[in-house]
C-alpha positions in Angstrom: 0.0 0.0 0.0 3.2 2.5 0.4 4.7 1.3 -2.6 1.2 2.8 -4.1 1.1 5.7 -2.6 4.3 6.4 -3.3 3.7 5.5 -6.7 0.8 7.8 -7.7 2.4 10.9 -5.5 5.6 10.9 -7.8 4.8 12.9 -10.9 5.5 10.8 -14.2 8.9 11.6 -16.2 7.9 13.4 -19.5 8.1 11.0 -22.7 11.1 11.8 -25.2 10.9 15.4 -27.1 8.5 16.4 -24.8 9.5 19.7 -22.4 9.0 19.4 -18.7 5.9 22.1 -17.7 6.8 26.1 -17.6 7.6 26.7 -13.6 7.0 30.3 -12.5 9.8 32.5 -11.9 9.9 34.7 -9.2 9.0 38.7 -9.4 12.6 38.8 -8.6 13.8 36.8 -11.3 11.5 38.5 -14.1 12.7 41.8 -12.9 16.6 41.1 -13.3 15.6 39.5 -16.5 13.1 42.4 -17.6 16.1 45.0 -16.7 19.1 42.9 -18.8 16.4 43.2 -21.3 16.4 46.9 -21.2 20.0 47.0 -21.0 20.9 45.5 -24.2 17.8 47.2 -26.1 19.2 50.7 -25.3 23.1 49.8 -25.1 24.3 46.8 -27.1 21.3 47.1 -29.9 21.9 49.1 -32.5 24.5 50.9 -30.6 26.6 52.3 -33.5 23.3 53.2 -35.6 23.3 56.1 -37.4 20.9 58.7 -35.8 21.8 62.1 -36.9 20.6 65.2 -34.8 18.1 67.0 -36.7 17.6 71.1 -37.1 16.0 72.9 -34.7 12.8 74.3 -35.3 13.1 77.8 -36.0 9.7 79.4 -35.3 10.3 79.1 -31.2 10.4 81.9 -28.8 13.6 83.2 -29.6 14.2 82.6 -33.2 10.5 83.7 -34.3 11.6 87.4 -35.2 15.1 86.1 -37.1 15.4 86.4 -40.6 17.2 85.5 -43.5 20.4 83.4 -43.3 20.4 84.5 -39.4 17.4 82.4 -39.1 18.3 79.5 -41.0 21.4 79.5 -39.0 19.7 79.1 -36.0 18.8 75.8 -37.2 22.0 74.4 -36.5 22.7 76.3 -32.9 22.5 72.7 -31.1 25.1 71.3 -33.2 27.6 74.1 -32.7 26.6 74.0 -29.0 28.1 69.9 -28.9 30.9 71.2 -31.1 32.0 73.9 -28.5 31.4 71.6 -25.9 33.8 68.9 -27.6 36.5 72.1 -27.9 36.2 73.0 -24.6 36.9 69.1 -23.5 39.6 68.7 -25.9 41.3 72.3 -24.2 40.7 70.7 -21.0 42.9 67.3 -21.8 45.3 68.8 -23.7 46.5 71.3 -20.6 49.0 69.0 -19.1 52.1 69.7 -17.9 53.5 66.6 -17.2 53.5 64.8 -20.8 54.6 66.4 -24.2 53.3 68.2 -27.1 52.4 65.0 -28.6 50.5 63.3 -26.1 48.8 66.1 -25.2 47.4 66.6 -28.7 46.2 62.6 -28.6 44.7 63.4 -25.3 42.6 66.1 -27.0 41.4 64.3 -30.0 40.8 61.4 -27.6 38.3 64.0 -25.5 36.7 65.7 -29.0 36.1 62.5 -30.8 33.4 60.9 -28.5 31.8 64.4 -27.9 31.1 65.1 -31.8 30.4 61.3 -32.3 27.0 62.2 -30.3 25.8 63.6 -33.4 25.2 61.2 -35.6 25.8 57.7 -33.3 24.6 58.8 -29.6 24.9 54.9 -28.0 28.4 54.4 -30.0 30.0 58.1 -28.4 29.2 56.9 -24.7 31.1 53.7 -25.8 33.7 55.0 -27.3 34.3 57.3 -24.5 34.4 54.5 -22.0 37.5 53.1 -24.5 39.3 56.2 -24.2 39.4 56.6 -20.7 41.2 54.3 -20.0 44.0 55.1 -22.6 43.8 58.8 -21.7 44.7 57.4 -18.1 47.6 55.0 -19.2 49.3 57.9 -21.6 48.2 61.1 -19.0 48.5 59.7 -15.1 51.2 60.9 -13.1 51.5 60.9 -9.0 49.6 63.9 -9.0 46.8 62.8 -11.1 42.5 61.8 -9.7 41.9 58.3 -10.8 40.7 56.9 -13.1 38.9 60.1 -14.8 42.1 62.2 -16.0 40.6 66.1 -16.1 39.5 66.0 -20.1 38.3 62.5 -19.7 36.5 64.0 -16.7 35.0 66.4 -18.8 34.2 64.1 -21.9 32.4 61.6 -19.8 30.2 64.4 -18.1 29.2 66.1 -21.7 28.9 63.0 -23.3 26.4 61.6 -20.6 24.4 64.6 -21.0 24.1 64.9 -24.5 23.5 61.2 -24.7 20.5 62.0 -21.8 19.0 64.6 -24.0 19.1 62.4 -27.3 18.0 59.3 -26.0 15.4 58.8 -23.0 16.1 58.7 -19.1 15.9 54.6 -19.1 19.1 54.8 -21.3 21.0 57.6 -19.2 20.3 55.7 -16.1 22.1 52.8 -17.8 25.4 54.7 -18.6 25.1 56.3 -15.3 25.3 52.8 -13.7 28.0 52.0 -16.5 30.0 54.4 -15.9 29.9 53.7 -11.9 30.4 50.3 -11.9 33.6 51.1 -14.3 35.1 53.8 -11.7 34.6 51.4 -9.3 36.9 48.6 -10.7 39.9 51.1 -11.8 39.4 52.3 -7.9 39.9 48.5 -6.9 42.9 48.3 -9.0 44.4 51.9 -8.9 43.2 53.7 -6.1 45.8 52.6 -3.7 48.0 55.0 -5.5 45.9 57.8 -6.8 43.2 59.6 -5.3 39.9 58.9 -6.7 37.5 61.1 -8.7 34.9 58.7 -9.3 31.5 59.7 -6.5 32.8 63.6 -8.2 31.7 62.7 -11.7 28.7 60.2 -10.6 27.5 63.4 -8.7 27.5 65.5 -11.2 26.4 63.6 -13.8 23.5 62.9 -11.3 23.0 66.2 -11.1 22.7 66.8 -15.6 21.0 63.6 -15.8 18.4 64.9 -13.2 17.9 67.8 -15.2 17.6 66.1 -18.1 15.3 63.8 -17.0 12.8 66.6 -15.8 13.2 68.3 -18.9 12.1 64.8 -20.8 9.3 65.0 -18.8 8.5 68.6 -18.8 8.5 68.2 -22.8 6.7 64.8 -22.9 3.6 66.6 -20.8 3.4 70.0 -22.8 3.4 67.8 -26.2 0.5 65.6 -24.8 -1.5 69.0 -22.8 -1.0 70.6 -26.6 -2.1 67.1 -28.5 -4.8 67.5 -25.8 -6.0 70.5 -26.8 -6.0 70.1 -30.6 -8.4 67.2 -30.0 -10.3 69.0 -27.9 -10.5 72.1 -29.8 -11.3 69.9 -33.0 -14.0 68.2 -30.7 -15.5 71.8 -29.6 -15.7 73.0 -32.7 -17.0 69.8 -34.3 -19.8 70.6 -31.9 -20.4 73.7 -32.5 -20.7 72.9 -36.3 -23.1 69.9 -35.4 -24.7 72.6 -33.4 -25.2 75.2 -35.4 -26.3 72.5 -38.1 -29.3 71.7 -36.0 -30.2 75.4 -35.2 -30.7 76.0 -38.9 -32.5 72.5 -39.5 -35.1 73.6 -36.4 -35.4 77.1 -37.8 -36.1 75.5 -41.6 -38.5 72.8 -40.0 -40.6 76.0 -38.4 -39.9 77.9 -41.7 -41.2 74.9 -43.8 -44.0 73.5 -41.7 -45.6 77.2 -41.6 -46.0 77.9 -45.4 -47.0 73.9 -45.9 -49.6 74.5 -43.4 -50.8 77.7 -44.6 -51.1 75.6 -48.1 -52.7 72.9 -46.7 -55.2 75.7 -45.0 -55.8 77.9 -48.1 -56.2 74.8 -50.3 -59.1 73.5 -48.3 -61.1 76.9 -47.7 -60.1 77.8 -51.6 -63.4 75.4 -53.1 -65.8 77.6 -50.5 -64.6 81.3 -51.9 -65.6 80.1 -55.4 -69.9 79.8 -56.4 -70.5 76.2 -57.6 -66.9 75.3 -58.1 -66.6 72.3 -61.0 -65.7 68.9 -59.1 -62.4 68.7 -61.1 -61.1 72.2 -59.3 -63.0 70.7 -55.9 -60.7 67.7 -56.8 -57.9 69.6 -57.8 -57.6 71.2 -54.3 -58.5 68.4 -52.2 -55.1 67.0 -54.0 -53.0 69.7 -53.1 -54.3 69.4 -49.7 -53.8 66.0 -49.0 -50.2 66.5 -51.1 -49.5 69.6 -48.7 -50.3 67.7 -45.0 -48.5 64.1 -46.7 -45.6 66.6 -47.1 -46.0 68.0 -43.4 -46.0 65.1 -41.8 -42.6 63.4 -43.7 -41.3 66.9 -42.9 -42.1 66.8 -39.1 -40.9 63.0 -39.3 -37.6 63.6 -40.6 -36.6 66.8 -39.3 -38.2 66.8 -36.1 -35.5 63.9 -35.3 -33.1 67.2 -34.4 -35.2 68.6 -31.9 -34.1 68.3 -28.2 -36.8 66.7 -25.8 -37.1 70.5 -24.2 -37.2 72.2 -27.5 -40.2 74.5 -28.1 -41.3 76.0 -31.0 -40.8 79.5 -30.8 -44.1 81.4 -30.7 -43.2 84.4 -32.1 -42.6 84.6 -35.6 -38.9 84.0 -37.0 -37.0 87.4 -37.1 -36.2 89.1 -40.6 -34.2 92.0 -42.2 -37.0 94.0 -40.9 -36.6 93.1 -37.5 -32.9 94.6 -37.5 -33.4 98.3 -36.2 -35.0 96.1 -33.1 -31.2 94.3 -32.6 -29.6 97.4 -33.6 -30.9 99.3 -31.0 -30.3 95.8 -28.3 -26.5 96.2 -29.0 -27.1 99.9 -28.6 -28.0 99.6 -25.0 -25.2 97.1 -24.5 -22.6 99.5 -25.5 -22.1 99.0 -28.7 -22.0 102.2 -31.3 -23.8 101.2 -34.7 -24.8 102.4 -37.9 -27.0 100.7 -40.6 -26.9 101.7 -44.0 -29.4 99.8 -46.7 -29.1 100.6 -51.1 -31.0 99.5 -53.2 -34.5 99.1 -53.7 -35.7 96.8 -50.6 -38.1 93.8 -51.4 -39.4 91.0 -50.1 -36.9 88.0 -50.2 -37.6 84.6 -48.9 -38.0 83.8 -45.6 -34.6 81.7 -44.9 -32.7 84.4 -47.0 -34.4 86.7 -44.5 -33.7 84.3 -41.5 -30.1 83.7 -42.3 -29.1 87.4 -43.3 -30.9 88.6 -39.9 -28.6 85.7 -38.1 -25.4 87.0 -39.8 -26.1 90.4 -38.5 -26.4 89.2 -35.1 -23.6 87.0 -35.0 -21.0 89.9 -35.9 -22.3 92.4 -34.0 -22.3 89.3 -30.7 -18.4 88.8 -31.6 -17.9 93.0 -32.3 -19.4 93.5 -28.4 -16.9 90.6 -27.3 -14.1 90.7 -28.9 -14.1 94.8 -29.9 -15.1 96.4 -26.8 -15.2 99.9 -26.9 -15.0 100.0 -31.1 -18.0 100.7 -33.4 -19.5 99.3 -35.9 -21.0 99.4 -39.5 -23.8 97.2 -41.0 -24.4 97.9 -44.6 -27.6 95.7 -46.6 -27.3 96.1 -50.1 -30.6 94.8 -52.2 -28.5 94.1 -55.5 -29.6 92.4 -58.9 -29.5 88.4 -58.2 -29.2 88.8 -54.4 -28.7 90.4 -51.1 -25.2 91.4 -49.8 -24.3 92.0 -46.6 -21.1 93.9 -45.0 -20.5 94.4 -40.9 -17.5 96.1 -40.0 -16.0 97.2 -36.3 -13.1 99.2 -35.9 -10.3 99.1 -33.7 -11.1 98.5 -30.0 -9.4 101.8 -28.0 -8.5 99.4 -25.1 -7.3 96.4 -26.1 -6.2 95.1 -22.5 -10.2 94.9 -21.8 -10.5 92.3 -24.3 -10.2 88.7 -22.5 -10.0 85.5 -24.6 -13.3 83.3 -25.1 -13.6 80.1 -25.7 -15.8 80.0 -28.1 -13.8 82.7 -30.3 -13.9 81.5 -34.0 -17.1 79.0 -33.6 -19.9 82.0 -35.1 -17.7 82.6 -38.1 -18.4 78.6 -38.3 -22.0 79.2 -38.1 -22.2 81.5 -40.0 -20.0 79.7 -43.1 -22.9 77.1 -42.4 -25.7 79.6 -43.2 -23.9 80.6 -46.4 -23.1 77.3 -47.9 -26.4 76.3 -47.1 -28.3 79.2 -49.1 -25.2 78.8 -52.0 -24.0 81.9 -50.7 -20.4 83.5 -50.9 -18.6 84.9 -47.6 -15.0 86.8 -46.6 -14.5 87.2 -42.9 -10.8 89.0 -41.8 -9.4 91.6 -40.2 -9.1 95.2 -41.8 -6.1 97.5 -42.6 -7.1 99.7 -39.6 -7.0 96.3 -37.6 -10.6 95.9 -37.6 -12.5 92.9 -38.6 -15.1 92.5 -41.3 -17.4 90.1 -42.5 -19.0 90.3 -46.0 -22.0 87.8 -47.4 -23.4 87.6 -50.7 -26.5 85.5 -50.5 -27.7 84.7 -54.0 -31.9 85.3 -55.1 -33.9 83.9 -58.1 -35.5 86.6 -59.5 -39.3 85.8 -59.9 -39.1 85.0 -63.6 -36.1 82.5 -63.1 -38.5 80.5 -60.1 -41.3 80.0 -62.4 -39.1 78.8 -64.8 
């Protein structure tokens, strides 16, 4: 009975060319492994790839009001900034008393050469300038000397690791920061018996640059994600607003619509009663255009009634018209706002969402003249023209412009009002003036009655 137990409690061998079961590792184990990974991603992969450093923009803060070959220029200042840092290094190592002419000159080149080399291959310059350390220390080290980091290798290893930071992300720096410890750390072990040590000096610093550089990284990474941010957001609000505004003008044509279909269906049914023993075919005639009229009424209501809100009303004052402007002329009046209207030609009736839209436009400019132009006044000119109606609403320049605050919906009723125009087939120009004004100028196009009953 033993034997069995024993038996059945011992798991079974695996058969030939079959693998024994995955056995979890330990969070310990996956993190070591998970960190070697990293390591040789960002230092032994690729590391002598060619990654040249690109121009600099050259609209930023300080290079906006360049111009010419200044400002071209200015697209290579980082690039002369590593090259003056790889001079300075090379001045530093080449300052040495102790050796000759000759060495001192290898020294230099030995500093230079891994600072430029972090212009095109970033990874490969922090190499390299591990390799020359030590040969700047065998050719350069006297009795006097810090060890291992001679005073241009010093310098080298410090620019380098910054420039490296900057290029290349903080997981990276952190790993030639530990590099570069663990290396000062042997030549310690082996020369520092001898020589006094400059190692924790340079891992201080370095600290120090590779801090900065890291909050920089970051600083950078968060204003290019607040500002992608905002573009989606500002495409989202004004997406809105268009979607918006696209409703408004489908309720106002529903209410436009429904009223002269009604009154059709109305006049239609009373016609047959004005006339004295009307012949069945006109009786007929009417009743079809009735039925044609409320069939039409009711698709209408079903279709575009789908845009109105659950607490939408129907207005129960008529919709405004061009008539109804001297009324909002003498609104913005009270708000503040100085106004003049000027109408040529010879006024007529136009259709009612001519009317509606042109009476919208109006109130739109003069709403962003009183929010954006405070103080300034304006001009609305209405010009009955052969073919059309045109329209023209220009402010001045507001006397105070620190009063003017920024709003966030600044730009979204020159969207609306683009809406209106395409809609009617019209043609509109909306900018600013030479006297730094603004104006906004609508052509809205009319049949002329002979053209409709074409």
């Amino acid at each position: 009975m033993n034997e069995t137990t024993q038996t059945q409690s011992t798991p079974p061998e695996p058969p030939d060319g079959v693998f024994e079961p995955y056995k979890p590792r330990s969070p310990e184990f996956r993190a070591s492994m998970e960190a070697l990974r990293g390591l040789r991603q960002d230092l032994f992969q690729d590391a002598f790839a060619y990654r040249p450093l690109p121009p600099m923009r050259t609209y930023g803060r300080f290079t906006r009001g360049l111009k010419g070959r200044m400002r071209e220029y200015a697209a290579w200042r980082a690039h002369a900034a590593i090259v003056a840092a790889g001079l300075l290094a090379m001045l530093i190592a080449s300052n040495s008393a102790a050796i000759g002419a000759r060495e001192n000159v290898f020294l230099g080149l030995l500093a230079l050469a891994p600072v430029l080399l972090t212009l095109v291959r970033p990874v490969g310059a922090f190499w390299l300038s591990m390799a020359a350390t030590p040969v700047a220390a065998f050719l350069g080290t006297d009795w006097d000397s810090e060890w291992p980091w001679l005073p241009g290798a010093f310098a080298c290893q410090l620019m380098v690791l910054t420039i490296v930071a900057i290029r290349t992300r903080p997981r990276t720096a952190a790993w030639m920061w530990v590099l570069t410890g663990v290396y000062g750390l042997a030549a310690q072990s082996v020369g520092g018996h001898y020589f006094g040590s400059n190692t924790v000096e340079l891992l201080f610093l370095s600290a120090i640059a590779l801090l900065a550089v890291t909050v920089w990284h970051i600083r950078r990474e968060a204003h290019q994600e607040v500002t992608a941010q905002q573009t989606v957001t500002e495409h989202e609000r004004s997406r809105r607003t268009l979607l918006e505004e696209r409703t408004t003008i489908a309720r106002e044509l529903h209410d436009v619509v429904a009223h002269h279909m009604s009154v059709v269906a109305i006049q239609a049914e009373a016609a047959p009663y004005r006339v004295e023993n009307p012949p069945p075919e006109l009786e007929k005639a009417f009743a079809t255009i009735r039925e044609n009229a409320v069939a039409a009424l009711t698709e209408l209501r079903r279709v575009l009634g789908v845009v109105r809100a659950e607490d939408y009303e129907a207005p129960d004052a008529p919709q405004p018209t061009l008539a109804d402007l001297d009324g909002l002329l003498a609104n913005v009046r009270e708000a503040g706002l100085s106004v003049d209207k000027t109408v040529t030609g010879a006024i007529r009736e136009l259709p009612q969402g001519v009317e509606l839209s042109a009476y919208r436009i109006v109130q739109e400019a003069l709403s962003n003249t009183l929010r954006h132009a405070p103080g300034a006044g304006a001009r609305v000119e209405v010009a009955y023209v052969l073919g059309g109606l045109g329209l023209r609403i220009v402010n001045g320049r507001t006397p105070n412009p620190s009063l003017v605050k920024p709003s966030p919906g600044a730009g979204h009723g020159i969207t609306g009002m683009r809406e209106r125009v395409t809609m009617l087939n019209g043609e509109m120009t909306a900018g600013r003036t030479d006297e730094g004004g603004y104006e906004v100028a609508v052509f809205l196009p009319v049949a002329a009655p002979n053209e409709g009953e074409a």
